[in-house]
C-alpha positions, 0 to 999 in steps of 0.5 A: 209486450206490455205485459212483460214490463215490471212494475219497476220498469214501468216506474223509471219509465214514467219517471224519466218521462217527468224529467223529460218534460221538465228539461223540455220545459226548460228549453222552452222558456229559454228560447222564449226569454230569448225571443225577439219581436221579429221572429215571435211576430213572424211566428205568429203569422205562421200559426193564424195561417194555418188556422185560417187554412182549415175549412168551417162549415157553413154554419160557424162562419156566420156564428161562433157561439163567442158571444154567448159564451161571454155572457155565461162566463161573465160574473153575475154582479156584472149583469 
């Protein structure tokens, strides 16, 4: 099936999916600026729980490697 698409086709296809993004962008910052307090905490909530429902191995609920990542993104002059 792809291969029947021209390449002009392909071009409005790519183009109308930038535009897509843009106007999809737009709609998310407009609901954002228009987000209260109640309803972004509520939001959040929602997003730990799910994260809190996936199972860790073993071994990263003891270590999860944070603190030595910081130590290697932190600036050398700081050392």
């Amino acid at each position: 099936m792809l291969e029947s698409v021209t390449r002009d086709e392909e071009r409005t296809y790519v183009r109308r999916w930038v535009e897509t993004g843009s106007m999809i962008e737009a709609i998310r910052w407009r609901a954002l600026r228009t987000l209260d307090a109640a309803t972004a905490l509520e939001a959040s909530n929602h997003l730990i729980e799910a994260a809190l429902r996936v199972p860790l191995p073993p071994a990263r609920r003891k270590w999860s490697g944070l603190v030595e990542l910081q130590d290697r993104l932190r600036p050398v002059r700081s050392r």
